[in-house]
Structure formats: C-alpha cells, structure tokens
N, C-alpha and C positions, 0 to 999 in steps of 0.2 A: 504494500500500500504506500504509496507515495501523499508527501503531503497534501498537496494539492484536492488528493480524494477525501480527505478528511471532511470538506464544507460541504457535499452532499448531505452528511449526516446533520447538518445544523439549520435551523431554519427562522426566520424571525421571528414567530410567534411564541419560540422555544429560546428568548433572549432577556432576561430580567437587567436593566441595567444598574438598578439597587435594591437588593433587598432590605426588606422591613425588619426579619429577625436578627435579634442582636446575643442568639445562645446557636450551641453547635445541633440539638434537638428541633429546634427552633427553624432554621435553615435548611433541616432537611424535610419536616412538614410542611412546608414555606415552598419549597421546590417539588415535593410529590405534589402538594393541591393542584400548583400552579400546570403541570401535566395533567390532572383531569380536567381542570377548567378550560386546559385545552383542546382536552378529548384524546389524549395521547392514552391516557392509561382509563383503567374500569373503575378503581375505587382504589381512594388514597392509602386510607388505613393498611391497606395489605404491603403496598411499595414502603411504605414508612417503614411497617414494624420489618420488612426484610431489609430496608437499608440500614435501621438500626441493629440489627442482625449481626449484617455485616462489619459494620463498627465496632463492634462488642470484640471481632477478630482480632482488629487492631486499625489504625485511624487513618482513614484515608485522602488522610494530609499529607502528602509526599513531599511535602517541604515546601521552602521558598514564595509561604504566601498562595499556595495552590493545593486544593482539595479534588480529588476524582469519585464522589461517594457513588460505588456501583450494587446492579444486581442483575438477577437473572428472576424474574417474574412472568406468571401468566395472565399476567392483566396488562402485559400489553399485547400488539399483532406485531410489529416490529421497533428492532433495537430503536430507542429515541433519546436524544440528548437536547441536555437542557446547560445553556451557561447562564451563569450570574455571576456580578459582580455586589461585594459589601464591601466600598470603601474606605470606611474604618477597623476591617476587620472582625473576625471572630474566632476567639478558642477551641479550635476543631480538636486538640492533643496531638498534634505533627509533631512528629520529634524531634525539630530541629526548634521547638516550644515557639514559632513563629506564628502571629495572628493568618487566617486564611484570608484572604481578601477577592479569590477566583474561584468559581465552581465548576464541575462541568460531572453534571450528572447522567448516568447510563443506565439505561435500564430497556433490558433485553430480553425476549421472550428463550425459554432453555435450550431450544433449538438453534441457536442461532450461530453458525460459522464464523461469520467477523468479529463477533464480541471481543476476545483478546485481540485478535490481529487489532482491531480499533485501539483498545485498548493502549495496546503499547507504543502505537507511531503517536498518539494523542501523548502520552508521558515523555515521548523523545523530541517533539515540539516544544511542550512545556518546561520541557528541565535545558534545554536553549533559553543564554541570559537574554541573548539579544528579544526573542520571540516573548518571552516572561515580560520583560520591560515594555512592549510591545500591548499585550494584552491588559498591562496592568493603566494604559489610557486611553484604552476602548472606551468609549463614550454612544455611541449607535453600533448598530447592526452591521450598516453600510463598514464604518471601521474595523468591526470585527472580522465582517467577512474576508477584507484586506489582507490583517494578520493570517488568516489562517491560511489562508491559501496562499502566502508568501509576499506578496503585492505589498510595498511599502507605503 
C-alpha cells in the first residue's frame, strides 16, 4: 500500500476538526457516536465497549501526540476511519506520557484483508516528523487530504 492509497479510506464527513471530550473514555464515545451519527456503524455502545476493550491491552497512543484507537467489529459493513483533532490534548496513557492531540480511528468488520496492511502504512506516515508536524495544523478537510496523500 503506498501512501497515497491511504485517502480513499478517509472521507469528510469522517473529519472532526475539534473534539468536545476532554478525558481518554470521553474521546472515544465522542468518536464511536460520531460514526453512527454518521451511519458508518449500527450502534455505538458495542464499538465503544470493544475499543475500550482494546485499550485495556495497552494504549493506543503510539506516541508523539498520536493515538490509533482500533477494532475489529460487526457493526460495521466496511473498514471506516475517523480523524480528529483535540488541540489541547488528552491523556490517552502513550508511553512516551505525551498529551494525544491526533486520532485516527479504525474500525473494521473481522473479515477484512486490509485492516493491518492499513494499519501499518497509516503508523509509518504518522511516526514521519515531517508528516506528524504536518497533521498537527490541519485545520479543514481540504488540508488534510493534502497531508495525507503527500501534497504539500
């Protein structure tokens, strides 16, 4: 997967450009509603309690400011990602003990092939200072989509 393929999976209406929560619980009921509101998933309560699930593993705060809270659910029909930004941060427990300030949430139906491959070109993006610095003054959609797909 080359970068570039990455923004098919992104869409506008799957773009918060601040969220409201200001806890790590908070942020990711915040970001499951905001998927059914947009019809992406069937009912939040089920994505929530599996992304908190998944957290419970260990934080999926990969550092530097950037969170990937994922899962693998049947409430949706396909993989759908959601970014937001909280520009003051939240204490997600990244180990590198840094506020989170980028999200980029996944949630895929268990069938799905690309799940990691996405997965990981989206972390090899992210953990790029230049791209990180990049993302972190995204301000619209139109911006975003720039970043991701390479476009300065």
């Amino acid at each position: 997967m080359k970068q570039s393929d990455l923004l098919s999976f992104f869409h506008e209406d799957l773009f918060i450009p601040e969220l409201k929560a200001s806890s790590k619980d908070g942020v990711l009921k915040e970001m499951a509603s905001w998927l059914e509101l947009k019809e992406k998933v069937y009912r939040t309560p089920i994505v929530y309690d599996l992304l908190k699930n998944r957290e419970k593993l260990g934080s999926t705060g990969i550092g530097g400011g950037i969170a990937i809270p994922h899962c693998r659910s049947m409430a949706v029909e396909k993989m759908t990602v959601l970014f937001a930004v909280k520009s003051k941060g939240v204490d997600f427990k990244s180990a590198d003990k840094k506020l989170v300030k980028l999200f980029f949430m996944v949630v895929a139906p268990p069938q799905d092939v690309q799940y990691l491959v996405f997965l990981g070109k989206l972390v090899e993006v992210l953990t790029n200072k230049k791209f990180k610095n990049m993302f972190l003054k995204v301000k619209s959609f139109e911006e975003f989509k720039n970043v991701i797909s390479g476009v300065k």
